[in-house]
C-alpha positions in Angstrom: 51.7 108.9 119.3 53.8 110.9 116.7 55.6 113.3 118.8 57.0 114.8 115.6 54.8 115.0 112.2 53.3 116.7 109.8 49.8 117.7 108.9 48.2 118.4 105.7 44.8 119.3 104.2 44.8 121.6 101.2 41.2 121.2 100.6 39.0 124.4 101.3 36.3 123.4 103.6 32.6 124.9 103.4 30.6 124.3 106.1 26.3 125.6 106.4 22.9 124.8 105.2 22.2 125.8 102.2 25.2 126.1 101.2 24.9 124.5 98.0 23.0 127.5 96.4 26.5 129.1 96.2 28.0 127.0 94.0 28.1 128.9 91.3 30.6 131.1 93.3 32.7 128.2 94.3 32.7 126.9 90.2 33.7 130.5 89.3 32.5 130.4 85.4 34.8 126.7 84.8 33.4 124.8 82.4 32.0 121.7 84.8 30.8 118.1 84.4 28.4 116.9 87.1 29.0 113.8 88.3 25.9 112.2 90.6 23.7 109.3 90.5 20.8 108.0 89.2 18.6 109.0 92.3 19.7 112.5 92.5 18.6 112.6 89.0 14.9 111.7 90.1 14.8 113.9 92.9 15.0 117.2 90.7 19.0 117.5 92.0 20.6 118.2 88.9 17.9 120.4 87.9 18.3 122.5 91.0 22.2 122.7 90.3 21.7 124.1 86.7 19.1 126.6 87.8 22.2 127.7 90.0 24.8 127.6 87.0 25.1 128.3 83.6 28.3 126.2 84.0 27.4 122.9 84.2 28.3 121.6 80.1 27.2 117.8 81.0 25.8 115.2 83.5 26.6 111.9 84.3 24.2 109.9 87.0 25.5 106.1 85.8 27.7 106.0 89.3 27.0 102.8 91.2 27.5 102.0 94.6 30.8 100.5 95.7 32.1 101.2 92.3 34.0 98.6 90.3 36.7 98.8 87.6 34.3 97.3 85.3 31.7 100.0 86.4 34.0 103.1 85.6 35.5 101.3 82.3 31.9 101.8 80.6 32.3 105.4 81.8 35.6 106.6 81.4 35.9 106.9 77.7 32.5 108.7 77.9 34.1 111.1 80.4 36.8 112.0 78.7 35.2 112.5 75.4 33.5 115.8 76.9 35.5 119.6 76.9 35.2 120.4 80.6 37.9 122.0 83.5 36.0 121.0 86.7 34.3 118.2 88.4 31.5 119.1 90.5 30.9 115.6 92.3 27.5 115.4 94.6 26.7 111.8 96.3 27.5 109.5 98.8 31.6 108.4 98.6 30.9 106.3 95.6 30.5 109.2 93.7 32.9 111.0 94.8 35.9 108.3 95.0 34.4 107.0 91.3 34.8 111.2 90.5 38.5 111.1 91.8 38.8 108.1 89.3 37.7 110.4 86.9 39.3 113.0 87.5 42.8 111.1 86.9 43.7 111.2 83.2 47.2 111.1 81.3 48.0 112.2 77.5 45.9 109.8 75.6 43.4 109.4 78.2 43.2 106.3 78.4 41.3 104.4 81.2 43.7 101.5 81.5 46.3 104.0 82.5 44.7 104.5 86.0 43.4 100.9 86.1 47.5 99.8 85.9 48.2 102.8 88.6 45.7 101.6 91.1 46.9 97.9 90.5 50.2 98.8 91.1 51.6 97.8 87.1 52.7 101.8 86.9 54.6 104.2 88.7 52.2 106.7 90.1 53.4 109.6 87.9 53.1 111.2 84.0 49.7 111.8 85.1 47.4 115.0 85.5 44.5 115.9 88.0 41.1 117.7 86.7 40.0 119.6 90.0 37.0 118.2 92.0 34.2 120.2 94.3 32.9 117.5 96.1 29.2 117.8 97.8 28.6 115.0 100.1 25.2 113.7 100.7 25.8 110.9 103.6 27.8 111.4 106.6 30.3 108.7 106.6 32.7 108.0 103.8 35.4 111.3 104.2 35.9 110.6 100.9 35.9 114.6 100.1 38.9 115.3 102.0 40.6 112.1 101.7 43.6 111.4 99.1 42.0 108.5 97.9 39.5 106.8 96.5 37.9 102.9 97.0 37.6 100.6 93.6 36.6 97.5 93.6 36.8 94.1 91.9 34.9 91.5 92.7 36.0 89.5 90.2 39.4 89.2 92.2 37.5 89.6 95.4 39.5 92.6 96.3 39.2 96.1 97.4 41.7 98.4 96.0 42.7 102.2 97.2 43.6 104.9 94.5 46.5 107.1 96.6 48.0 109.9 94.9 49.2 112.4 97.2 47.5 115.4 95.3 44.4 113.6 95.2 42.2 116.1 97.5 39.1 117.6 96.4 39.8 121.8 95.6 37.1 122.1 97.5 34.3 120.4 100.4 31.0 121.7 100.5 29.2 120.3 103.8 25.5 120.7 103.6 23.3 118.9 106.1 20.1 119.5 104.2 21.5 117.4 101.3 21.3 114.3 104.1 17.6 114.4 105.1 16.6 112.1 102.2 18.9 109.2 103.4 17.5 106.3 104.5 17.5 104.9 108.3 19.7 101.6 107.3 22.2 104.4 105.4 21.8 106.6 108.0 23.0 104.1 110.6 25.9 102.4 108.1 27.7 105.3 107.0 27.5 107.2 111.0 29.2 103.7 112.0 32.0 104.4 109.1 32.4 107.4 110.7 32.8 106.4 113.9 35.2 103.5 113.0 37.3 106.1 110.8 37.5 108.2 113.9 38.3 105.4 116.5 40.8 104.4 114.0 42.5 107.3 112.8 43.3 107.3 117.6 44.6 103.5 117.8 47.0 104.0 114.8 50.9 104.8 114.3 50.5 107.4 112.3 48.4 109.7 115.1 49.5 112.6 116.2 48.0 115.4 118.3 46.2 117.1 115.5 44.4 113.8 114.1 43.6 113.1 117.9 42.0 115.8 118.8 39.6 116.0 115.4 39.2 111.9 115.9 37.6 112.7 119.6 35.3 115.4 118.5 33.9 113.2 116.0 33.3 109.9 118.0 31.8 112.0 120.8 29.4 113.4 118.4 28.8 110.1 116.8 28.3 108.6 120.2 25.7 111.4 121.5 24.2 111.6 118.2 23.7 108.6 116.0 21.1 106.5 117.9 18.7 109.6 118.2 19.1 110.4 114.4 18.3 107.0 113.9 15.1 107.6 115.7 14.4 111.1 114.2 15.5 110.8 110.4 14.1 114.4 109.9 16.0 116.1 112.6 18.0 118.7 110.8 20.2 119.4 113.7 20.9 115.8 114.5 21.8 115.7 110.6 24.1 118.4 111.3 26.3 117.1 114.5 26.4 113.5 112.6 27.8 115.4 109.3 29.8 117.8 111.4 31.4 114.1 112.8 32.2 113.0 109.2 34.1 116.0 108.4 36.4 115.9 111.9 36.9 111.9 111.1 38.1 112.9 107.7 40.3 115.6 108.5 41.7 112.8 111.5 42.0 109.9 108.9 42.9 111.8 105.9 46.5 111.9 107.6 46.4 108.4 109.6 44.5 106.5 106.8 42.3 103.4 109.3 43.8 100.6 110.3 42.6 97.2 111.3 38.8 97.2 111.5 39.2 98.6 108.3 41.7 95.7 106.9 39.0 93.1 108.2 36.1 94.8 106.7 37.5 94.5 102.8 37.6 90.5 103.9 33.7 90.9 105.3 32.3 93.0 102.6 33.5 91.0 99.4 33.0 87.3 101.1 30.3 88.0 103.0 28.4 90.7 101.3 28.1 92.9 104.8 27.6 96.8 104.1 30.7 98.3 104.9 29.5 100.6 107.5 28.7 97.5 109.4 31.9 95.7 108.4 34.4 98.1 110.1 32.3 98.7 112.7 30.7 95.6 114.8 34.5 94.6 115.7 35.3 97.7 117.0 34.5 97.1 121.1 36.6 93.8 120.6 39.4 96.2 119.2 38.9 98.5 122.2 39.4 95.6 124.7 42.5 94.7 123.6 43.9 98.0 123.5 42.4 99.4 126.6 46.1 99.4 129.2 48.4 99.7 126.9 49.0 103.1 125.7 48.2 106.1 128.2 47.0 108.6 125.2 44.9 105.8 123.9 42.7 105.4 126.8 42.6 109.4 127.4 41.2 109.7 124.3 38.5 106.6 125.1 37.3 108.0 127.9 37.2 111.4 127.0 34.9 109.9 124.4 33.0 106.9 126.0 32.7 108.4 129.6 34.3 105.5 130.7 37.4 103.0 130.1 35.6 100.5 128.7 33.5 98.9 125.3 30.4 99.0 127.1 29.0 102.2 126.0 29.7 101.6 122.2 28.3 97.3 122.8 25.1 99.7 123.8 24.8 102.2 121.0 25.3 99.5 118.5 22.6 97.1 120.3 20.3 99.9 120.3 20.9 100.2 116.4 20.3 96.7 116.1 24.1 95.8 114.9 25.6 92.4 116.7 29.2 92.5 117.7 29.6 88.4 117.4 31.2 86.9 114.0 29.0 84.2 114.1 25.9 86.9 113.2 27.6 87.7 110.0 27.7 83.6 109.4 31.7 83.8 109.7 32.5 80.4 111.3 36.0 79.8 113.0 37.4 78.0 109.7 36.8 81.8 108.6 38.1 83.2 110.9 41.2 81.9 110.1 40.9 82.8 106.5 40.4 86.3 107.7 43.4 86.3 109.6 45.2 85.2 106.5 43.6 87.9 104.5 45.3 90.7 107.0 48.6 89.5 106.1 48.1 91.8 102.7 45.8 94.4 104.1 48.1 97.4 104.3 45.9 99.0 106.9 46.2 96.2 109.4 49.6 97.7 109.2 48.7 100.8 110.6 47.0 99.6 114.0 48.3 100.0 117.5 45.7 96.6 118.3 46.8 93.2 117.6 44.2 90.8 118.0 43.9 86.9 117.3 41.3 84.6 116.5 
């Protein structure tokens, strides 16, 4: 662990029910494009956020999940073609991450610009940032008070990260009663993203006592909460400890980024077609026992979380959720394995784990 590092998180945090009947206060008479989806649309959302506001000057609810380059294309130049100063971004973290995409713009706005910055073809600089609120409505992704944002291409088979430094949300409204609509198999993916970011964000080089601390009290809510939400959809204050777990993971990853559950889950997800919340998490008691011995504030943290020194709690939780921890579940064969090994080589998270593991 870091003994010396630094800590940052310039995004102002909102946390309570209801709070998203105070946006207007938080928009502050900007001239604001809402960015959503297509359900939210359905369910009255957007209608309830303009009987809020006067300031909302357009809507856009094309966002897909797991956004792709050839997604946002179709919507960039759409985007950009509107007169607004904020984006107010409410959804899951493809919305938000597909906002932060949006939200990235240089002189001629052009969409090809960010496109070549992701990829790596430019520099990451001449560029300017629209502001972002960002509302999220599943407890998993972090993406609210992360400096990133997830694209992909399956066309290359590939995940890519957006990174600017400056790319936090101004601000993160937390609202549990925005979660109560979300499904049991979301419910359960995005918890276990959660969990994964936190467990993560511990076994990682970049951790230091801050990110440790807010990783523990989100796993130990994750752990006490999850399997019971996942039995009671409607419990508001289950909603709220699982949420509350997102937002400590994020404020513990946002500054560690995740590491190699992470790396093997971009492999999983675009070869396999496993939700991700399931990808970074099923490997994660075969991550704890090859860690467990080897570093003193690694298995503090563990059993301040687990109870125990040991994967035996978290094999439980995720059998009780109906997840298998064995590759051969999610068809990947030992040939595979080996081709996900390979894969790790240019994972940049794989980079930042503590675990080394081989197939």
């Amino acid at each position: 662990m870091n003994k010396r590092f630094t800590y940052q998180m310039p995004t102002k945090i909102v946390y309570g029910n209801n709070e998203l009947e105070n946006i207007d206060k938080y928009i502050d008479g900007r001239k604001t494009l809402l960015i959503t989806s297509a359900g939210f649309v359905k369910r009255g959302l957007v209608d309830k956020i303009k009987a809020l506001t006067n300031s909302i000057v357009n809507v856009i609810s094309e966002v897909k999940s797991h956004p792709e380059f050839k997604d946002l294309e179709a919507i960039y130049s759409k985007v950009h073609k509107i007169e607004f100063e904020l984006i107010l971004a409410i959804g899951g973290g493809s919305v938000i991450d597909a906002s932060k995409f949006f939200s990235v713009y240089n002189q001629k706005k052009e969409y090809q610009f960010v496109e070549d910055i992701i990829k790596g073809k430019l520099p990451k600089k001449d560029y300017r940032l629209i502001p972002i609120i960002s509302v999220p409505t599943t407890a998993g992704t972090g993406s609210e008070i992360t400096p990133w944002a997830t694209i992909w291409d399956m066309s290359e088979k590939k995940k890519y990260s957006l990174h600017l430094t400056n790319l936090f949300s101004e601000i993160a409204i937390y609202d549990s009663t925005l979660t109560l609509s979300v499904p049991k198999d979301i419910t359960i993916q995005t918890g276990l993203d959660t969990l994964s970011h936190a467990l993560e964000s511990i076994w990682n080089k970049n951790a230091n006592e801050i990110t440790i601390n807010y990783a523990i009290k989100s796993a130990k809510l994750i752990v006490e909460n999850l399997v019971a939400l996942s039995n009671n959809l409607e419990n508001l204050n289950y909603r709220d400890k699982v949420l509350k777990a997102s937002m400590y993971a994020g404020l513990a990853f946002s500054n560690t980024q995740t590491a190699l559950a992470h790396a093997m889950s971009y492999y999983i997800t675009t070869y396999k077609g496993i939700p991700h919340g399931i990808a970074c998490s099923f490997t994660l008691p075969l991550l704890i026992d090859n860690i467990i011995g080897k570093y003193d504030f690694i298995d503090n943290a563990l059993t301040e979380i687990f109870g125990e020194l040991s994967s035996n709690k978290l094999k439980d939780i995720l059998k009780e959720l109906n997840i298998s921890t064995e590759f051969s579940s999610y068809t990947i064969d030992k040939e595979e394995l080996i081709k996900l090994q390979i894969s790790l080589k240019k994972e940049s998270r794989a980079n930042n784990s503590l675990v080394t593991i081989s197939f």
